[in-house]
mmCIF file of the N, C-alpha and C atoms, coordinates in Angstrom:
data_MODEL
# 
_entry.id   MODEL 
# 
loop_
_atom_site.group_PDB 
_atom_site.id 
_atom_site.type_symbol 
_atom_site.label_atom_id 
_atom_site.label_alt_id 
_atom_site.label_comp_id 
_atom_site.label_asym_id 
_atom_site.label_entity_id 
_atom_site.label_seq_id 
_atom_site.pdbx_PDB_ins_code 
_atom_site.Cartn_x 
_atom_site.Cartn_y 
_atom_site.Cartn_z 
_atom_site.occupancy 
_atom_site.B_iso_or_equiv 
_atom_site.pdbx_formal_charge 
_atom_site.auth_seq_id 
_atom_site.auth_comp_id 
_atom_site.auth_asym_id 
_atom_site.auth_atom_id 
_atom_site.pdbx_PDB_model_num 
ATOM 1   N N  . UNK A 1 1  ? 0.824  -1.199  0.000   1.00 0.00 ? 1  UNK A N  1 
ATOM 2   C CA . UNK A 1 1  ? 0.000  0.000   0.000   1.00 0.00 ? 1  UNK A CA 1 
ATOM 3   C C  . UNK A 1 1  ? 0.865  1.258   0.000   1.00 0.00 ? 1  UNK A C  1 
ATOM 4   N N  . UNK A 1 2  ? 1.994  1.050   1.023   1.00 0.00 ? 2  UNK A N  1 
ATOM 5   C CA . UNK A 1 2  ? 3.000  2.463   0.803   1.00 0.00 ? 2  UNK A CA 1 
ATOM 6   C C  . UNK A 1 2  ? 3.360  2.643   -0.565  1.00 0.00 ? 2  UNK A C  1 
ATOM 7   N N  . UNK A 1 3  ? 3.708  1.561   -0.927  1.00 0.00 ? 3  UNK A N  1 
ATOM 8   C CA . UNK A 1 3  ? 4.161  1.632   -2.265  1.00 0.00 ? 3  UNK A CA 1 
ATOM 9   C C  . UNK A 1 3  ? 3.654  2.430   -3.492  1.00 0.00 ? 3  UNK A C  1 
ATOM 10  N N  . UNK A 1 4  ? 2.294  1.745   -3.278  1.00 0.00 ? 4  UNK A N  1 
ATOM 11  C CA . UNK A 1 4  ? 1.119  2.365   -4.031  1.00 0.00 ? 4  UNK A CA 1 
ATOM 12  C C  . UNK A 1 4  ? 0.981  3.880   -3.978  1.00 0.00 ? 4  UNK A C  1 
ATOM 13  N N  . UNK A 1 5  ? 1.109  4.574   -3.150  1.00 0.00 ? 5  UNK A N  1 
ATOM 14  C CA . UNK A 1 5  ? 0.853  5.721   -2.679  1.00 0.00 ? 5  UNK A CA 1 
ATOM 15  C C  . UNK A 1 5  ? 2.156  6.685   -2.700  1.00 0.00 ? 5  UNK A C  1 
ATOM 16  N N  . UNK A 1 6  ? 3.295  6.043   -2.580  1.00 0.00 ? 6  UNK A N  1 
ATOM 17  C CA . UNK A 1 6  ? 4.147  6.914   -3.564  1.00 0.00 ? 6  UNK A CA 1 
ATOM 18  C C  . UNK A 1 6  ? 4.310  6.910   -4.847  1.00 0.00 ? 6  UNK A C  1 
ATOM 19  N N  . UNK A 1 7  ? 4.175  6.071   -5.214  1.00 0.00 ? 7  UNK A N  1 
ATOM 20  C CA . UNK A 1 7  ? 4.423  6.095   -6.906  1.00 0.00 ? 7  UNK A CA 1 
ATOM 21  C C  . UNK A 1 7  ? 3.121  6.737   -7.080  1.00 0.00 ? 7  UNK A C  1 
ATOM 22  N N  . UNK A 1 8  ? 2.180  7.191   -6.487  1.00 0.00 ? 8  UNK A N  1 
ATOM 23  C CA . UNK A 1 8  ? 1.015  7.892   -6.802  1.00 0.00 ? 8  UNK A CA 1 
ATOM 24  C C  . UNK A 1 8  ? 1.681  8.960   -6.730  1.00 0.00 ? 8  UNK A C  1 
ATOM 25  N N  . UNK A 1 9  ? 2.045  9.389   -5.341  1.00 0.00 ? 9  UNK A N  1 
ATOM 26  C CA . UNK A 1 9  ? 2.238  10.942  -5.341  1.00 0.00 ? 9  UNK A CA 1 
ATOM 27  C C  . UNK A 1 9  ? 3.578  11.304  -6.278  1.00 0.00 ? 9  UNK A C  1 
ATOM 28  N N  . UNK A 1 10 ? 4.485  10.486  -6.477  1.00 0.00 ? 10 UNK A N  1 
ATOM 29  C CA . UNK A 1 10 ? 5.304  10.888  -7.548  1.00 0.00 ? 10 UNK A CA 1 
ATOM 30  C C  . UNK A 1 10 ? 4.705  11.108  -9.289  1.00 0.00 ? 10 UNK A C  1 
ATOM 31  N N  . UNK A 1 11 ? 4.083  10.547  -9.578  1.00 0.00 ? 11 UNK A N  1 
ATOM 32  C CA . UNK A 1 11 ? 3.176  10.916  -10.961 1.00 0.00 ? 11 UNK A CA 1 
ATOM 33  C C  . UNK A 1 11 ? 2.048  12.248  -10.678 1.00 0.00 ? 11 UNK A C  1 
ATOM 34  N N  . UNK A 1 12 ? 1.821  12.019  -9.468  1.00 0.00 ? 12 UNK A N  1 
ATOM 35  C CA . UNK A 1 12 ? 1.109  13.689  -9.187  1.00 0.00 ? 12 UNK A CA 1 
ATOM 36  C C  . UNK A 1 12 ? 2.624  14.999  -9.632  1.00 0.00 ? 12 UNK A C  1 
ATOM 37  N N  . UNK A 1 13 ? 3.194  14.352  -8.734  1.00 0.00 ? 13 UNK A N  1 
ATOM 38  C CA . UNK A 1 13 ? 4.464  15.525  -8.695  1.00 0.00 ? 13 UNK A CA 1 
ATOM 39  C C  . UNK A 1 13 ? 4.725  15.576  -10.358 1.00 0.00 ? 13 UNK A C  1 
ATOM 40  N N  . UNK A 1 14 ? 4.893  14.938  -11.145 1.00 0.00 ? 14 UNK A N  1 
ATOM 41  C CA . UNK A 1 14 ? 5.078  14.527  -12.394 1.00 0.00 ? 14 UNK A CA 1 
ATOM 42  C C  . UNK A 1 14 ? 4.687  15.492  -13.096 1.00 0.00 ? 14 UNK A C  1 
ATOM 43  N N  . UNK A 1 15 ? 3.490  15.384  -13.012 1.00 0.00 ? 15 UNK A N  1 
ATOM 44  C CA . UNK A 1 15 ? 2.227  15.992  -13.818 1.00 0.00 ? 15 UNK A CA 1 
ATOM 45  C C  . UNK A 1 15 ? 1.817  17.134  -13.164 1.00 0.00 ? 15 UNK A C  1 
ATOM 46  N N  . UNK A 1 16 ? 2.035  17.880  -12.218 1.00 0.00 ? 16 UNK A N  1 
ATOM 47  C CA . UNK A 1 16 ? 1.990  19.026  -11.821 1.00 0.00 ? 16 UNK A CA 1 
ATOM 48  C C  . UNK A 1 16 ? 3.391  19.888  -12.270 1.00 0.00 ? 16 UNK A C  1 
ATOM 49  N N  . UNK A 1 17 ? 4.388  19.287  -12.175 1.00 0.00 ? 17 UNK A N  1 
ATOM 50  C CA . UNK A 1 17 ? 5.685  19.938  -12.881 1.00 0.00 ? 17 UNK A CA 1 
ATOM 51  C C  . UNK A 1 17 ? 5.282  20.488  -14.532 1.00 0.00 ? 17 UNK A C  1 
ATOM 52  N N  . UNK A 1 18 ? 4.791  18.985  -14.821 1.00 0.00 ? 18 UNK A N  1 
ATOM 53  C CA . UNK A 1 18 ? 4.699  19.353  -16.459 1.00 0.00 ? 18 UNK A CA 1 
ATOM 54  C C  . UNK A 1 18 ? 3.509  20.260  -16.304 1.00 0.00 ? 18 UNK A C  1 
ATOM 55  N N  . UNK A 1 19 ? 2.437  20.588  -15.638 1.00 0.00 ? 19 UNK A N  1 
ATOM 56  C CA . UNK A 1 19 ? 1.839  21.786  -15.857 1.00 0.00 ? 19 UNK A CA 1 
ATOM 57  C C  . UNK A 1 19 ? 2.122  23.312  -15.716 1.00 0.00 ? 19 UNK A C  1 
ATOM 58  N N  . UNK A 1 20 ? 2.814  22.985  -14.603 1.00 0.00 ? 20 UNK A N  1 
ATOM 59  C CA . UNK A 1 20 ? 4.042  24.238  -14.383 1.00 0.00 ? 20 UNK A CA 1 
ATOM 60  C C  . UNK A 1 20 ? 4.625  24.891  -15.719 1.00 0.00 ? 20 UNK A C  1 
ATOM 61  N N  . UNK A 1 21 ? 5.269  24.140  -16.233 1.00 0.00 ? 21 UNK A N  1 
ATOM 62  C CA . UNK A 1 21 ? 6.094  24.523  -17.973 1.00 0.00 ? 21 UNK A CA 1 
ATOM 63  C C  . UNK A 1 21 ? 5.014  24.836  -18.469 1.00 0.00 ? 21 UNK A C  1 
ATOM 64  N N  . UNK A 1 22 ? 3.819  24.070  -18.873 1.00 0.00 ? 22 UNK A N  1 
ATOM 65  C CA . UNK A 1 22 ? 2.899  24.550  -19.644 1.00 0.00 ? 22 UNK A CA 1 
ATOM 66  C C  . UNK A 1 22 ? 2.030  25.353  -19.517 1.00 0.00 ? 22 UNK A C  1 
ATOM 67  N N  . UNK A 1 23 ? 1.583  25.954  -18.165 1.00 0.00 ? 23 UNK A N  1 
ATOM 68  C CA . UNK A 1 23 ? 0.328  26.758  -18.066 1.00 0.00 ? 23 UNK A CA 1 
ATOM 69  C C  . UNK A 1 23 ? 0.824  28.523  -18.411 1.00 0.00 ? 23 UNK A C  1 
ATOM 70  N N  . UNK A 1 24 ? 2.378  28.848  -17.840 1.00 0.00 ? 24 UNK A N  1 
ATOM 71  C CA . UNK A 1 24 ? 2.013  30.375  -18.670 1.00 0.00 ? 24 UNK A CA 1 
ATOM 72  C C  . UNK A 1 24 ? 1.242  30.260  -19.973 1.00 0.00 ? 24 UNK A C  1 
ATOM 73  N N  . UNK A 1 25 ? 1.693  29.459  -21.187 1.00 0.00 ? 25 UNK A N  1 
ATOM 74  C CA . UNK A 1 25 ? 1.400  29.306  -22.214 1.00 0.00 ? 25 UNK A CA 1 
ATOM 75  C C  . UNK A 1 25 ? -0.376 28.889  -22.329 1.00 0.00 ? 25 UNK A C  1 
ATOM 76  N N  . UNK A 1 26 ? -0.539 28.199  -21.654 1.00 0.00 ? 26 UNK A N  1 
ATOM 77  C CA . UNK A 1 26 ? -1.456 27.784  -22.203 1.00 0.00 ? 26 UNK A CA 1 
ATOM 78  C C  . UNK A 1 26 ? -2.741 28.348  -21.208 1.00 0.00 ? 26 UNK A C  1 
ATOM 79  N N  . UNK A 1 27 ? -2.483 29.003  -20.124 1.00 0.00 ? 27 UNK A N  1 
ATOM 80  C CA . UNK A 1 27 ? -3.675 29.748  -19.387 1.00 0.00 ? 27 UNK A CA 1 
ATOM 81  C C  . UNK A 1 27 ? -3.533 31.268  -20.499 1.00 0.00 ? 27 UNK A C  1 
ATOM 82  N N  . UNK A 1 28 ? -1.968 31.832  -20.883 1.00 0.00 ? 28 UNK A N  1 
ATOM 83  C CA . UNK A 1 28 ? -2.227 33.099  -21.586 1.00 0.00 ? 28 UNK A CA 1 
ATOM 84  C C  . UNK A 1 28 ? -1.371 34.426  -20.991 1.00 0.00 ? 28 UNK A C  1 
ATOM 85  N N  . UNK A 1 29 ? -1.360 33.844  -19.312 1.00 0.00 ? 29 UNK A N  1 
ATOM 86  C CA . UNK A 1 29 ? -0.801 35.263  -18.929 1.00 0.00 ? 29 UNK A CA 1 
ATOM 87  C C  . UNK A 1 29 ? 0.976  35.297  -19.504 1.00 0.00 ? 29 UNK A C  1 
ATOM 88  N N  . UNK A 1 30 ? 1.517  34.239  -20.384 1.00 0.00 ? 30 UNK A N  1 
ATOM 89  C CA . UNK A 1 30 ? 3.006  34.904  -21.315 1.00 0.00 ? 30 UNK A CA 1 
ATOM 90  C C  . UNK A 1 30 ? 2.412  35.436  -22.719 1.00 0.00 ? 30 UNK A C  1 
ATOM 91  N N  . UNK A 1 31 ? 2.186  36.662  -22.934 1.00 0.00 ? 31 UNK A N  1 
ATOM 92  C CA . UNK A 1 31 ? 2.117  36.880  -24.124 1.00 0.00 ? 31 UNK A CA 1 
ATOM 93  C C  . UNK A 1 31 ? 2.907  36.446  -25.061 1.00 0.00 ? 31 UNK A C  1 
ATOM 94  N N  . UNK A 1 32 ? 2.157  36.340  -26.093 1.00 0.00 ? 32 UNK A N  1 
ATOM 95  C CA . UNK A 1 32 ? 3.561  35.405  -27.516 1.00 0.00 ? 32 UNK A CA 1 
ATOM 96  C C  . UNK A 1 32 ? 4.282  36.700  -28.076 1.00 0.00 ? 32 UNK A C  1 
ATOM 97  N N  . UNK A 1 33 ? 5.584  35.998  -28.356 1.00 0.00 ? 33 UNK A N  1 
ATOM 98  C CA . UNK A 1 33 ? 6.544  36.782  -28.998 1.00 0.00 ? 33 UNK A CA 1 
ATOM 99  C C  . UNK A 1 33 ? 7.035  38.210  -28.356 1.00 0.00 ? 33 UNK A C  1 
ATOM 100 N N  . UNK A 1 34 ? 6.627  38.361  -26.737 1.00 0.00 ? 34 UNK A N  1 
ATOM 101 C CA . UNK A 1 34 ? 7.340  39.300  -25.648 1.00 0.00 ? 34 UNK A CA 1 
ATOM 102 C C  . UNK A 1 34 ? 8.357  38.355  -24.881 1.00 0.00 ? 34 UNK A C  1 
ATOM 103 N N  . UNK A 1 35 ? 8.827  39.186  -24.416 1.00 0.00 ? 35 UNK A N  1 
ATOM 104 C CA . UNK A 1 35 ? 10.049 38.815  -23.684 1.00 0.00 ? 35 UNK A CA 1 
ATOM 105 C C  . UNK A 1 35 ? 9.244  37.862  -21.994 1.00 0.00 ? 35 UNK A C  1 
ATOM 106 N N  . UNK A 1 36 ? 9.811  36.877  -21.715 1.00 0.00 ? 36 UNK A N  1 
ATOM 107 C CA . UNK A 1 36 ? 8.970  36.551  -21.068 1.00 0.00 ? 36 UNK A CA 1 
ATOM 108 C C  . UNK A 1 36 ? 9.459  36.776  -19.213 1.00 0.00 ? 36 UNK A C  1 
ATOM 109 N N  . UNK A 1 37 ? 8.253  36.786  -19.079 1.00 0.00 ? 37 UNK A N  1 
ATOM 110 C CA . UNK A 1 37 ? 7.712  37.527  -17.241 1.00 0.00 ? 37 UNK A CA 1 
ATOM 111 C C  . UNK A 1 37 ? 8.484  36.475  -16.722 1.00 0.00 ? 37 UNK A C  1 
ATOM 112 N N  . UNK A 1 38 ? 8.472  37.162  -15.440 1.00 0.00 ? 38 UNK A N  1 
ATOM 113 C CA . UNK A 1 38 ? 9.600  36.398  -13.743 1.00 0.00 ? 38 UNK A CA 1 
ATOM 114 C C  . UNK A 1 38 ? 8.345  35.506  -13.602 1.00 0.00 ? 38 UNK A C  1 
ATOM 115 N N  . UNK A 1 39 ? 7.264  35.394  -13.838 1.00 0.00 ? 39 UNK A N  1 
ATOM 116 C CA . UNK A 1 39 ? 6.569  34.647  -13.067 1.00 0.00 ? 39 UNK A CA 1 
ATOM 117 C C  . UNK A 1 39 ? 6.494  33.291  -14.507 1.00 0.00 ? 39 UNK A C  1 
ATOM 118 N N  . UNK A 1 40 ? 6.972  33.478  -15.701 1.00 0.00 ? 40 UNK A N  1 
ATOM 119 C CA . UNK A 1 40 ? 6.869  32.477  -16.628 1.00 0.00 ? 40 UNK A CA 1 
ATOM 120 C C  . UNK A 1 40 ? 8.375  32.001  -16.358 1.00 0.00 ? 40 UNK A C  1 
ATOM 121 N N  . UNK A 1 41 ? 9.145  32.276  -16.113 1.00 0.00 ? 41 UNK A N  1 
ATOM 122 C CA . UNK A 1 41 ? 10.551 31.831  -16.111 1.00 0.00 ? 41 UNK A CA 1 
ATOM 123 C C  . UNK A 1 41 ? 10.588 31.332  -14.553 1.00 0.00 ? 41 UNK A C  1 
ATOM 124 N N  . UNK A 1 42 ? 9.904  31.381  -13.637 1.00 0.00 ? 42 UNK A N  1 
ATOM 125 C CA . UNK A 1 42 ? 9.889  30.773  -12.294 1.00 0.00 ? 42 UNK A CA 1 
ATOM 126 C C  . UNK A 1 42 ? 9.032  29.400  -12.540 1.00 0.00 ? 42 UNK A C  1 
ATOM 127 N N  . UNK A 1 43 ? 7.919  29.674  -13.204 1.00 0.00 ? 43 UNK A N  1 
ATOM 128 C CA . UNK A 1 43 ? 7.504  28.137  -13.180 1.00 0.00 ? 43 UNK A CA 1 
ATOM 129 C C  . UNK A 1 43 ? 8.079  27.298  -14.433 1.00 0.00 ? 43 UNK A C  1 
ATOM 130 N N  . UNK A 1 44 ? 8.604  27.884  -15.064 1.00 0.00 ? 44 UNK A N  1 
ATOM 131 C CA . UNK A 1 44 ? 10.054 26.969  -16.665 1.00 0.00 ? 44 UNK A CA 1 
ATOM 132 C C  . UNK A 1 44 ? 10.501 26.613  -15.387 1.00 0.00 ? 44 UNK A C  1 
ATOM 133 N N  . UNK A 1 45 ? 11.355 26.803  -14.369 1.00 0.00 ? 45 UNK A N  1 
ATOM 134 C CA . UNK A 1 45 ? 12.316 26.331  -13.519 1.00 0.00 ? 45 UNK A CA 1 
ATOM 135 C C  . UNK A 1 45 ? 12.217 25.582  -12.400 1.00 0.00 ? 45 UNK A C  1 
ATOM 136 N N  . UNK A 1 46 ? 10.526 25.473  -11.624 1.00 0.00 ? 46 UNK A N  1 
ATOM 137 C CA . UNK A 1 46 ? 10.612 24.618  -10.492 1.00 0.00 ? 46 UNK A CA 1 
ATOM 138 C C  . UNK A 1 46 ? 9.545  24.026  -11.528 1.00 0.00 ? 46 UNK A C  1 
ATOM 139 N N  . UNK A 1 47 ? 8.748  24.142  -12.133 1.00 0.00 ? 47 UNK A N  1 
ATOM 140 C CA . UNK A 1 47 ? 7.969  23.080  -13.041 1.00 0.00 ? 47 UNK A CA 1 
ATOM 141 C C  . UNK A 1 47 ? 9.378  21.887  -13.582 1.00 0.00 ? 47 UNK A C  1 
ATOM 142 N N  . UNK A 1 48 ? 10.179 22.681  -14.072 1.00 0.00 ? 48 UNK A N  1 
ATOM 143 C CA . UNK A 1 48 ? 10.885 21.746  -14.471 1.00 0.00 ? 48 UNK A CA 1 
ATOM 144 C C  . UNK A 1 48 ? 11.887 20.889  -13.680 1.00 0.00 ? 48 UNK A C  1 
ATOM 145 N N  . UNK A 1 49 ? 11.980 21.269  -12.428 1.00 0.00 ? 49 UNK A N  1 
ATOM 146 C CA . UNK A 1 49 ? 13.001 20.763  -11.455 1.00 0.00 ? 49 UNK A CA 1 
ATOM 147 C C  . UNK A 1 49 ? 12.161 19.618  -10.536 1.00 0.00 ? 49 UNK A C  1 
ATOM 148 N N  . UNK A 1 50 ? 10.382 19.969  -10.795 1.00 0.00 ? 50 UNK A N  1 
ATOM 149 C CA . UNK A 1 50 ? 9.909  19.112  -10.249 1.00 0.00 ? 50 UNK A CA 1 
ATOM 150 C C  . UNK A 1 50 ? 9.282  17.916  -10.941 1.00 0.00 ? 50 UNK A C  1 
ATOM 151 N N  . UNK A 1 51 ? 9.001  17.928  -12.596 1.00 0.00 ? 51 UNK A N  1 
ATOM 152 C CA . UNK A 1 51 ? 8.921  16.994  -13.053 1.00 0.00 ? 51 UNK A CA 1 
ATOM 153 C C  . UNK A 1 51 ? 10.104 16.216  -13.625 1.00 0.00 ? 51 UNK A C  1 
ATOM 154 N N  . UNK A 1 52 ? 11.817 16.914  -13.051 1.00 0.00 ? 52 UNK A N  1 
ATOM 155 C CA . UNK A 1 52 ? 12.646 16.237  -13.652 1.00 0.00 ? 52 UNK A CA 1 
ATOM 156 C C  . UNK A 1 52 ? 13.059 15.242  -12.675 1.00 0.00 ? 52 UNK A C  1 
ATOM 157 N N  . UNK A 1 53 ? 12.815 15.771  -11.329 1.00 0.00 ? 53 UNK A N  1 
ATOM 158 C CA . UNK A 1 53 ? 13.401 14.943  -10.127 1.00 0.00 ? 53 UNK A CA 1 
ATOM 159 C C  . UNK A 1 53 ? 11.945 13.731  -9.885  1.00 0.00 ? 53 UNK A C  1 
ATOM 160 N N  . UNK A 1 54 ? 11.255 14.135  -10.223 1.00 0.00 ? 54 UNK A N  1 
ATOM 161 C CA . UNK A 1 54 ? 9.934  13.060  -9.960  1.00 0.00 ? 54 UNK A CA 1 
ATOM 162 C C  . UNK A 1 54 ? 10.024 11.715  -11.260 1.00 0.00 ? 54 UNK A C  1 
ATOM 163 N N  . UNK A 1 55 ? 10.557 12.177  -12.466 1.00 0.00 ? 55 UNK A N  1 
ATOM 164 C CA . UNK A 1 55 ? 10.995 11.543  -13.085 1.00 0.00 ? 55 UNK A CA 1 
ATOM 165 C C  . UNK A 1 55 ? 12.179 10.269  -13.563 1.00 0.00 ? 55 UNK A C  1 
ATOM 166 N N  . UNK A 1 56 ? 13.167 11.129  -12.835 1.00 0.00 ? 56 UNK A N  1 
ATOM 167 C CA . UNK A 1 56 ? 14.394 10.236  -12.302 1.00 0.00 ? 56 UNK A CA 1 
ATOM 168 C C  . UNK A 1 56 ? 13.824 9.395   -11.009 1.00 0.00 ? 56 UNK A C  1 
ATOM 169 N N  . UNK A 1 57 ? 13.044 9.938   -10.251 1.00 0.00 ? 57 UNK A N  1 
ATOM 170 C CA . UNK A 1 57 ? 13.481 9.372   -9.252  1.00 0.00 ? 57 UNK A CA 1 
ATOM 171 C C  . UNK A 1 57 ? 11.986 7.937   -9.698  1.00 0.00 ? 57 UNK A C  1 
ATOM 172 N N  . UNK A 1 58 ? 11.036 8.175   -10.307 1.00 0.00 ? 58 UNK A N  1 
ATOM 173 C CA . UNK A 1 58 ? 10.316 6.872   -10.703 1.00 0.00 ? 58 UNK A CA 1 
ATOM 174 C C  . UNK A 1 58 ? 11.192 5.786   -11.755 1.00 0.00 ? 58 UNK A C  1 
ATOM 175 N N  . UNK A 1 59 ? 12.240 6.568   -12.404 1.00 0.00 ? 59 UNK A N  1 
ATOM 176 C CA . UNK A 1 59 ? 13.173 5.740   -13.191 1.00 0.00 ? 59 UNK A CA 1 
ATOM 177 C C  . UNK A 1 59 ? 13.926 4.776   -11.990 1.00 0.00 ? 59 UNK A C  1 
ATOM 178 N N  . UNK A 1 60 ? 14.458 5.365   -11.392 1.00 0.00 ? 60 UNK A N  1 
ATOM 179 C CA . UNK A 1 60 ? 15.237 4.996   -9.915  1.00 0.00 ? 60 UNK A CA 1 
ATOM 180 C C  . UNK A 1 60 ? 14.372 3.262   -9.463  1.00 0.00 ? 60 UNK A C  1 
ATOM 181 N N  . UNK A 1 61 ? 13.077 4.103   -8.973  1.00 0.00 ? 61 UNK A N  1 
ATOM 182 C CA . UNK A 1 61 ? 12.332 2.760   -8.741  1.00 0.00 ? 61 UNK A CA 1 
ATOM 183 C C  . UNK A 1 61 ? 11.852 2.142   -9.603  1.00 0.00 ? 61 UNK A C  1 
ATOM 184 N N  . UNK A 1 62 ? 11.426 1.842   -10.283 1.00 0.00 ? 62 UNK A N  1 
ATOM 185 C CA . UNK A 1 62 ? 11.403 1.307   -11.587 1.00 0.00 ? 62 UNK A CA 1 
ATOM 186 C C  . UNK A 1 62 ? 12.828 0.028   -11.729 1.00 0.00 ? 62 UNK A C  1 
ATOM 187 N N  . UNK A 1 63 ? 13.691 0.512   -11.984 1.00 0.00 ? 63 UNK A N  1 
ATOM 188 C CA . UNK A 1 63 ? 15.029 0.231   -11.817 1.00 0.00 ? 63 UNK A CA 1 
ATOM 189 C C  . UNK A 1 63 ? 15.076 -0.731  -10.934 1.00 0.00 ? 63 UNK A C  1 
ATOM 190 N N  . UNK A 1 64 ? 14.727 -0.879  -9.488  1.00 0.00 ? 64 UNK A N  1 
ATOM 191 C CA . UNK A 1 64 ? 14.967 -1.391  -8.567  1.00 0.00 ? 64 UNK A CA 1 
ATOM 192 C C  . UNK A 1 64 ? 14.378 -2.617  -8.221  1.00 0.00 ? 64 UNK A C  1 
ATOM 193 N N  . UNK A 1 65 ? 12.894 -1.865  -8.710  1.00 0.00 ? 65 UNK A N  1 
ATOM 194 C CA . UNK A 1 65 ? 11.785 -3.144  -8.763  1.00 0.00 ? 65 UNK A CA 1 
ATOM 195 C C  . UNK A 1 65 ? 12.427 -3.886  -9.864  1.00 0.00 ? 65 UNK A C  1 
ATOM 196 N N  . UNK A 1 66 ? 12.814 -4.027  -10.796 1.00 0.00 ? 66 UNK A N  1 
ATOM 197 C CA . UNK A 1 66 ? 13.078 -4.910  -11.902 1.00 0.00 ? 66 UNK A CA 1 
ATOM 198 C C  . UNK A 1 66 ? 14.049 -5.471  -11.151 1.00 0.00 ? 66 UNK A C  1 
ATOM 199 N N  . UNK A 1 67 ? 14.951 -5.205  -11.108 1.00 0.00 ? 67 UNK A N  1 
ATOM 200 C CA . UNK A 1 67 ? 16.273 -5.473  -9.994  1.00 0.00 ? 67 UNK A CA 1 
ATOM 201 C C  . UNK A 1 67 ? 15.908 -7.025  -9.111  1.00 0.00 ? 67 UNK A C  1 
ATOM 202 N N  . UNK A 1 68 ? 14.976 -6.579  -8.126  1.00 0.00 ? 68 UNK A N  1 
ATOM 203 C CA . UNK A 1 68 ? 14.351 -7.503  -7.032  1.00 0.00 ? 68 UNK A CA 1 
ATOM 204 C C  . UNK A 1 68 ? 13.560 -8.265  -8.185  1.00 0.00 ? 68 UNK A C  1 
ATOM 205 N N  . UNK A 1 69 ? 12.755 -7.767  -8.929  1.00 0.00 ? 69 UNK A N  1 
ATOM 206 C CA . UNK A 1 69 ? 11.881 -9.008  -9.599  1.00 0.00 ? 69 UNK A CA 1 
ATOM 207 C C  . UNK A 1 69 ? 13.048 -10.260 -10.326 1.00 0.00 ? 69 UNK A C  1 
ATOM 208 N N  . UNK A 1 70 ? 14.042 -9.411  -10.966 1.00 0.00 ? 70 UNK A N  1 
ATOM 209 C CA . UNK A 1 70 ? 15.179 -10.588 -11.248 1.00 0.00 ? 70 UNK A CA 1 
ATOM 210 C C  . UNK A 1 70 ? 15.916 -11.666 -10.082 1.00 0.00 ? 70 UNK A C  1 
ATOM 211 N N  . UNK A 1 71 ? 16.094 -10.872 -9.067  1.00 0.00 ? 71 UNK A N  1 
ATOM 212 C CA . UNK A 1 71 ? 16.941 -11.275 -7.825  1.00 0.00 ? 71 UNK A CA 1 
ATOM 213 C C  . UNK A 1 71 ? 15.937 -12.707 -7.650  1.00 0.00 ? 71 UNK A C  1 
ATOM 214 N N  . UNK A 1 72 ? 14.413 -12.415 -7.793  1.00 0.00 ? 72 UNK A N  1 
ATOM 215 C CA . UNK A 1 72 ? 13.474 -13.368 -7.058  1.00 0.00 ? 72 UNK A CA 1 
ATOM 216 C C  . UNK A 1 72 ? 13.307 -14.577 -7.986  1.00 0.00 ? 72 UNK A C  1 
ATOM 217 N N  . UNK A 1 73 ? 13.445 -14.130 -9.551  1.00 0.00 ? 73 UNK A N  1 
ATOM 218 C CA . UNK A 1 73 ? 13.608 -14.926 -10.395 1.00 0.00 ? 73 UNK A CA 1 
ATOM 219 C C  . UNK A 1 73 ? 14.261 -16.293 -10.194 1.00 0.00 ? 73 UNK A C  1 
ATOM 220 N N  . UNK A 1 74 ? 15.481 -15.874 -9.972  1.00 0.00 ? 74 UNK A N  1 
ATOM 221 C CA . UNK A 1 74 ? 17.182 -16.244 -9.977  1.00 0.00 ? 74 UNK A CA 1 
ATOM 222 C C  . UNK A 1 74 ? 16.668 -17.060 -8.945  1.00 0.00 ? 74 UNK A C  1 
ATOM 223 N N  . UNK A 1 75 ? 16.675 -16.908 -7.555  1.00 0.00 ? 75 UNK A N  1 
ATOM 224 C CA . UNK A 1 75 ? 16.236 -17.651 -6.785  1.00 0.00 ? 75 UNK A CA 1 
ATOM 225 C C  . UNK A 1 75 ? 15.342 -19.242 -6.745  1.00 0.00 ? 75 UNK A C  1 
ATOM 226 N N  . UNK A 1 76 ? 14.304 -18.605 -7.554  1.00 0.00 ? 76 UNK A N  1 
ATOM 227 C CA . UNK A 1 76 ? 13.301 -19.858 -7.733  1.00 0.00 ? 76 UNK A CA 1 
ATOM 228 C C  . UNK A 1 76 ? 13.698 -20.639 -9.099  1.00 0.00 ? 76 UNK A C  1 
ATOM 229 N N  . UNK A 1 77 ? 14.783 -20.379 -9.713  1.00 0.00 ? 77 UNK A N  1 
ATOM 230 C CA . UNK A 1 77 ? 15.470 -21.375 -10.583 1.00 0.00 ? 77 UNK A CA 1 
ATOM 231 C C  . UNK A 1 77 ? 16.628 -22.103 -10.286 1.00 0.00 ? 77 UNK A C  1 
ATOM 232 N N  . UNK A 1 78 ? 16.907 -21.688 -9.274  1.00 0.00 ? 78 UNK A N  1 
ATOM 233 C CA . UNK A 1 78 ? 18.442 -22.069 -8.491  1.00 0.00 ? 78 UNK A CA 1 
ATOM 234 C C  . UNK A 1 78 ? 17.933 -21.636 -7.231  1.00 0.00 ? 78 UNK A C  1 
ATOM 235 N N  . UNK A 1 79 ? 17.808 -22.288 -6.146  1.00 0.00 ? 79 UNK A N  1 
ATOM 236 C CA . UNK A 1 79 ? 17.599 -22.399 -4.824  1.00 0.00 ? 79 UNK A CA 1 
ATOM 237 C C  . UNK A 1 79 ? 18.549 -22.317 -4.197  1.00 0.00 ? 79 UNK A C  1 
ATOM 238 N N  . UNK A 1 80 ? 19.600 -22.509 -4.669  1.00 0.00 ? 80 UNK A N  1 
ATOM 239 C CA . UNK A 1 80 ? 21.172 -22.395 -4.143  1.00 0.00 ? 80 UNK A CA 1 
ATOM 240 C C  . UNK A 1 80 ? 22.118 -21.151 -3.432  1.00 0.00 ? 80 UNK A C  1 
ATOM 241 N N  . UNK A 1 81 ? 21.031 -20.237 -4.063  1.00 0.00 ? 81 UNK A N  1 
ATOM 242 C CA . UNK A 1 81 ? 21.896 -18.358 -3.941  1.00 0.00 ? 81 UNK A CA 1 
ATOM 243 C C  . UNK A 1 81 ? 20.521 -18.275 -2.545  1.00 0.00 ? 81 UNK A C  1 
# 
């Protein structure tokens, strides 16, 4: 169940990052083709720091779980390790 519930809140974090990058644009307040606002270049930067670290870090587990699913493999073909 823990489990469940982080890899939840990490795809939240995910997907709130990637809205971060996208909503000046796509709510309107960056006008096109101006130089762009502190408040569009603040969420380019923790939008992106938070769907990059939420990203790695589900790669991370991801990674790990495969890891153990092999380890358990190995095991039940060779009882020996």
């Amino acid at each position: 169940m823990k489990t469940k519930l982080g890899v939840s809140a990490l795809i939240l974090l995910f997907v709130g990052g990637l809205w971060l990058v996208a909503a000046p644009f796509v709510v309107g307040y960056q006008p096109r083709g101006e130089e762009w606002t502190d408040a569009t270049i603040n969420d380019l930067w923790i939008g992106g720091l938070l769907a990059g670290g939420a990203f790695v870090t589900l790669v991370v587990y991801a990674a790990d779980a495969l890891r153990e699913l092999a380890h358990r493999g190995r095991h039940a073909v060779d009882p020996s390790h």
